[in-house]
C-alpha positions in Angstrom: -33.1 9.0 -20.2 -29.8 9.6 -19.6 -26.7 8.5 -17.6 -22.9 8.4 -17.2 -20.2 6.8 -15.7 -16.7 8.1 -14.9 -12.9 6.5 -16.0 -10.7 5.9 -13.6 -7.4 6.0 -12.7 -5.3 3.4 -10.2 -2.9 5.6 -8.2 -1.4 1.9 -6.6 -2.0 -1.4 -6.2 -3.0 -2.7 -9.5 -2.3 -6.6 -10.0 -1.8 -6.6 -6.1 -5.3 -6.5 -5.2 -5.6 -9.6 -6.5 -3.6 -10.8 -3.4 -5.5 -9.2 -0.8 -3.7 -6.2 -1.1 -4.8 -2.7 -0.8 -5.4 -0.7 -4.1 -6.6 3.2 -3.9 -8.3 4.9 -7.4 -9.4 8.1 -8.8 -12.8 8.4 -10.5 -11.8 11.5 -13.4 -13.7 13.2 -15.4 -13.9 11.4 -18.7 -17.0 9.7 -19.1 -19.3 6.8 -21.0 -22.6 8.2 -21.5 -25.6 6.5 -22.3 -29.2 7.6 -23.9 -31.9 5.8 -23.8 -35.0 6.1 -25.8 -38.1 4.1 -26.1 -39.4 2.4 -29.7 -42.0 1.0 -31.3 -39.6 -2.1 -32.3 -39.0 -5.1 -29.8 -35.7 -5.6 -28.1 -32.5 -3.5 -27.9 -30.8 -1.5 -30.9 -27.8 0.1 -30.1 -25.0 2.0 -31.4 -21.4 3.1 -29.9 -20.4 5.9 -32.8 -16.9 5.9 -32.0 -16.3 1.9 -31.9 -18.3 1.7 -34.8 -20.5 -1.2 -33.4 -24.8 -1.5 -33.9 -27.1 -3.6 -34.3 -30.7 -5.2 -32.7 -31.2 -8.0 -30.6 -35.0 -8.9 -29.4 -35.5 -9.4 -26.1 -35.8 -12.9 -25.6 -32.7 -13.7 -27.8 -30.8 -11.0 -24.9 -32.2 -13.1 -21.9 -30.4 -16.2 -24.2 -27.3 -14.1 -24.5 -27.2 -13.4 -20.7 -27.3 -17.3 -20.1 -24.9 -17.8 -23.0 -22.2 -15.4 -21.7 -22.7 -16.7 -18.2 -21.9 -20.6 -19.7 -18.6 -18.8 -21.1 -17.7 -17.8 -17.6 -18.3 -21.3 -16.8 -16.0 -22.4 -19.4 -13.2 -20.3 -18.3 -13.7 -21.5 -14.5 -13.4 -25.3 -15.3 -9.9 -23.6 -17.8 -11.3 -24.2 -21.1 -11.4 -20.6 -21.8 -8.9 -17.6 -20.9 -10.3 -14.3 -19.1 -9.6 -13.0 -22.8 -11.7 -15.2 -24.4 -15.0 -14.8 -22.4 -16.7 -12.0 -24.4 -16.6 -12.7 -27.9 -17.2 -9.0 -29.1 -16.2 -6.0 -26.5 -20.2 -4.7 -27.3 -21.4 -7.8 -25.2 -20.8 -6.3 -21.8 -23.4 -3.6 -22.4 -26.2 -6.1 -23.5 -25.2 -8.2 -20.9 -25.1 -5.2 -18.3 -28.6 -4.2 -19.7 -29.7 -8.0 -19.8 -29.4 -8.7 -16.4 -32.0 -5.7 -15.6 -34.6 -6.9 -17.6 -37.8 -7.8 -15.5 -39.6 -11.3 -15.7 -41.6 -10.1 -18.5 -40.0 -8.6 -21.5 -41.3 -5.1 -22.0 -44.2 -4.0 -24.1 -41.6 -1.7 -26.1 -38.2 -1.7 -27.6 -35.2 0.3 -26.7 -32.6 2.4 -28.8 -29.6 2.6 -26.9 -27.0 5.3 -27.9 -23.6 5.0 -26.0 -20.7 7.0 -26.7 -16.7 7.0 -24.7 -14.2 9.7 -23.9 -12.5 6.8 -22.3 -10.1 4.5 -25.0 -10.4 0.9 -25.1 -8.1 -1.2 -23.1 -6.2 2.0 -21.9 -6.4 1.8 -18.1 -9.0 4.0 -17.9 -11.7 1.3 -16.4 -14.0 1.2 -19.5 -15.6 -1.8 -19.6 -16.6 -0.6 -15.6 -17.8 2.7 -16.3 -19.4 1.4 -19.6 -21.1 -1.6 -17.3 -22.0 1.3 -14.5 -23.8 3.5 -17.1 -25.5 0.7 -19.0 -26.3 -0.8 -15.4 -27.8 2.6 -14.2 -30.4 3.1 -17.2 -31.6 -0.2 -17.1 -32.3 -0.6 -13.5 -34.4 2.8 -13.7 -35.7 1.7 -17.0 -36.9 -1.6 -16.2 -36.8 -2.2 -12.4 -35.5 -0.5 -9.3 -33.2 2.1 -8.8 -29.3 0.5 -7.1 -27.8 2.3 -4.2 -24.1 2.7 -4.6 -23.2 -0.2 -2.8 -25.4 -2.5 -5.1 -24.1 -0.6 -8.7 -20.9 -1.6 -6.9 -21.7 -5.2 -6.6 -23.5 -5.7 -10.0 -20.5 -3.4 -11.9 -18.5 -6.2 -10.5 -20.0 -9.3 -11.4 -20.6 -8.0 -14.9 -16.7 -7.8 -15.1 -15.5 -10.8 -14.4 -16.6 -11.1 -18.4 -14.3 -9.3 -18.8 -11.3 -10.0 -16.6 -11.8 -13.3 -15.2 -12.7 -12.2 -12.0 -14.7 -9.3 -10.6 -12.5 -5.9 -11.3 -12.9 -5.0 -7.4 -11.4 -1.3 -7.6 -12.6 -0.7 -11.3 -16.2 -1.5 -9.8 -15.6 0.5 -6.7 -14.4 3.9 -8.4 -16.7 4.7 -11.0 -19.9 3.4 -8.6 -18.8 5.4 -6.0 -17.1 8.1 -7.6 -13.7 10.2 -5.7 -10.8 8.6 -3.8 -11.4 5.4 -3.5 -9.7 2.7 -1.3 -10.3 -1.1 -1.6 -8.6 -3.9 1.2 -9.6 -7.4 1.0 -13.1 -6.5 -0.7 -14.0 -3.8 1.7 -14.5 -0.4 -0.2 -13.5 3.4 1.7 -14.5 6.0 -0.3 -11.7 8.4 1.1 -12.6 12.3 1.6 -9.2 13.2 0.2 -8.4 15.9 -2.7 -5.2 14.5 -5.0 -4.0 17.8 -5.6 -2.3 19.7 -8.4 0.8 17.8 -10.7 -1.2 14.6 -11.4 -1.7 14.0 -14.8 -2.7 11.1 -16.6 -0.7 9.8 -19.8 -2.1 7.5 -22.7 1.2 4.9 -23.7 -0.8 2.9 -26.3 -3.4 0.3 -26.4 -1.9 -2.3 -24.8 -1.6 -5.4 -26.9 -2.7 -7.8 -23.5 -5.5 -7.6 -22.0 -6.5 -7.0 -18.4 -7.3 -10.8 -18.3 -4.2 -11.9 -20.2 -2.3 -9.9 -18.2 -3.7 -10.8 -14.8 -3.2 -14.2 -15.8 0.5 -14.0 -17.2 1.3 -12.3 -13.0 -0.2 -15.0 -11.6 1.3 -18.1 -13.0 4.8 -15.9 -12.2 4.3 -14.1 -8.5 1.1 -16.5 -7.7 2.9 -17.4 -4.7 5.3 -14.5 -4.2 5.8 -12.4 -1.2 6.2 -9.2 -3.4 2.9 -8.4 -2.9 3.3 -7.2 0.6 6.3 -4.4 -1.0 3.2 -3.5 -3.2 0.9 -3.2 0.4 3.8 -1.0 1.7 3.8 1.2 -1.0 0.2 1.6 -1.4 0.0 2.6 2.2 2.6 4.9 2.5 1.4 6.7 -0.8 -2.0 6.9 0.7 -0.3 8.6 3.6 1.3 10.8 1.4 -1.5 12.4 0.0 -3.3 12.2 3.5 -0.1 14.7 4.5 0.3 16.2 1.5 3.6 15.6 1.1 5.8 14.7 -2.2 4.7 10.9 -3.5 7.4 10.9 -6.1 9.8 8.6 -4.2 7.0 6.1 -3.5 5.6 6.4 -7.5 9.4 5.3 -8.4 9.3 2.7 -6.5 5.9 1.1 -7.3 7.1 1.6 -10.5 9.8 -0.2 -10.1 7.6 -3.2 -8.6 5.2 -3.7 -11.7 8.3 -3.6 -13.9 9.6 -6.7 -11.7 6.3 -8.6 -12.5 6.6 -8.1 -15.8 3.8 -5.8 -17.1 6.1 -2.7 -18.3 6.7 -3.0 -21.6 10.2 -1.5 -22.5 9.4 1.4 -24.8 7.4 2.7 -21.4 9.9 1.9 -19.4 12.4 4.2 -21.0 9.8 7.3 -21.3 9.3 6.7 -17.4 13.0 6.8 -17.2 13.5 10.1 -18.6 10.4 11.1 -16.7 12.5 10.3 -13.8 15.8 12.3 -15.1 13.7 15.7 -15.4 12.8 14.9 -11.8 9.4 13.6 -12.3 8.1 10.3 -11.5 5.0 7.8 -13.3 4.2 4.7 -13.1 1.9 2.7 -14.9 -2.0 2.7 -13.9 -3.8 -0.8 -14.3 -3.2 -3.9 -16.4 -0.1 -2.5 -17.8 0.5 -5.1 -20.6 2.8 -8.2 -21.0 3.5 -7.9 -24.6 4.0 -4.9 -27.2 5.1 -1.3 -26.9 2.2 0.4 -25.3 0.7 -0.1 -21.3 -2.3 2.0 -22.0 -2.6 4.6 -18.7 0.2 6.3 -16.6 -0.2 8.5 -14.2 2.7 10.5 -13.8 3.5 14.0 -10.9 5.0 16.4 -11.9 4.6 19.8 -10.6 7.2 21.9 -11.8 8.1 19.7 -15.2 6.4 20.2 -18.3 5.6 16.8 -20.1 4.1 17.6 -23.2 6.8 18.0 -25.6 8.3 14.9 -23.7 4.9 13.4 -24.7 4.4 14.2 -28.1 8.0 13.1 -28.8 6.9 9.4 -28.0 3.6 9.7 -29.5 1.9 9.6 -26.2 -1.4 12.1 -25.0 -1.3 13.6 -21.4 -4.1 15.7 -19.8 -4.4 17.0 -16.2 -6.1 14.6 -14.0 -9.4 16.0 -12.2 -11.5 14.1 -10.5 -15.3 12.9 -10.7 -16.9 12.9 -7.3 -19.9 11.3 -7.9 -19.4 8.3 -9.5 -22.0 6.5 -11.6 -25.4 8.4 -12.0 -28.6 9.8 -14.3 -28.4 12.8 -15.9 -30.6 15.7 -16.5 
């Protein structure tokens, strides 16, 4: 059995839908992919090829690692753990993600689970999501029942606040439901809208923060601010804008400008966006950005008549057009 998740990319509103704010998200069409094969051998064995991770658990030590992870969380609720801190290996989310499926009785056979990422680590891309969508997806039609979209949505979530801290609300949302996606005070729209040509999506770097860390380091800072309603305005009006078709560049600048007052712009990316902005483009960064370091991980950048690439390579950066995934989470043939 097979399945797949999309990455995904935050067009605006990252660190603000923490507040309440509105955040709207691409699904694209890089992907984790997961294979599934039945052994001979209790329990799990898995390998991720590019990450470089394997190994075997048995089934009842995963129901104990499930219960174990979940007394981490609880650790980092009562502040004797930070969001960073929770997982103690990246790999954990996908036996946790397949943990939770597991019916009352463990199964009569073992499992090899093969996963492999077009999406890098940390960068932005939603990862850990899609990586706890795909996982989620086999294991519910391996061991249980099939989700709907709105419970992959739900169960995406509460596998990433392992991650994060807290449920990633618009990671969740976009690669379970796939498209243009709009999230407002938990409520999810999946919006029948087409981004267009001139979006691309640009790799900075791993960032040397994580999404926790960083959501963490905002907080203590613009807990309390009213800045987050300038990030509302933004993310409506650019949701307009692509409604209308007309040019978002104005609107990236300025959202840009916002998450480099909070802090999560590290100056390297700073200065490529501001030559991004002399040729008469605009980018911003998409997600957790980072709070220390050179790199921020994903931007997102428009730029219809300017070619980036040269710009790009100059700064060690990658760039691809962004197209998008409409389905979301999902089997394959």
């Amino acid at each position: 059995m097979k399945a797949c998740a999309p990455g995904k990319l935050i067009l605006s509103g990252e660190h603000s839908a923490v507040y309440g704010a509105p955040a709207i998200a691409l699904a694209v069409n890089r992907y984790i992919k997961c294979n599934a094969e039945q052994t001979q051998t209790d329990g799990l064995s898995w390998h991720l090829p590019e990450a470089g991770w394997q190994g075997h658990i048995g089934w009842s030590d995963l129901r104990q690692l499930v219960s174990y992870l979940d007394y981490r969380f609880s650790l980092f609720e009562a502040g004797e753990l930070t969001a960073g801190d929770i997982l103690e290996a990246p790999q954990q989310l996908a036996l946790y993600a397949l943990g939770l499926c597991l019916p009352d009785a463990s199964p009569e056979t073992g499992l090899q689970l093969e996963i492999y990422s077009q999406l890098p680590l940390g960068s932005g891309m939603g990862s850990s999501a899609a990586l706890g969508a795909a996982v989620t997806s086999l294991g519910q039609n391996l061991f249980s029942k099939p989700f709907n979209t709105a419970e992959l949505f739900q169960r995406v979530r509460y596998c990433e606040r392992l991650c994060h801290g807290r449920g990633g609300l618009i990671d969740a949302a976009t690669v379970s439901y796939g498209g243009l996606v709009k999230v407002t005070n938990g409520q999810v729209q999946p919006l029948s809208l087409q981004l267009g040509a001139g979006w691309y999506y640009i790799h900075s770097g791993t960032p040397e923060a994580g999404t926790g860390d960083c959501v963490d380091f905002v907080r203590s800072r613009f807990g309390q601010s009213s800045i987050w309603q300038d990030f509302s305005a933004i993310t409506k009006q650019l949701t307009d804008a692509i409604v209308k078709g007309d040019d978002p560049r104005e609107l990236l600048r300025e959202n840009h400008r916002l998450l480099t007052q909070i802090g999560v712009v590290p100056k390297p990316v700073q200065q490529f966006i501001a030559t991004v902005e002399q040729l008469g483009g605009a980018a911003k960064v998409s997600g957790a950005g980072s709070v220390k370091g050179v790199g921020a991980g994903a931007l997102i950048a428009y730029s219809p008549e300017i070619d980036l690439a040269e710009l790009c390579e100059q700064n060690g950066y990658s760039i691809m057009a962004i197209e998008e995934d409409s389905e979301g989470a999902r089997l394959e043939d």
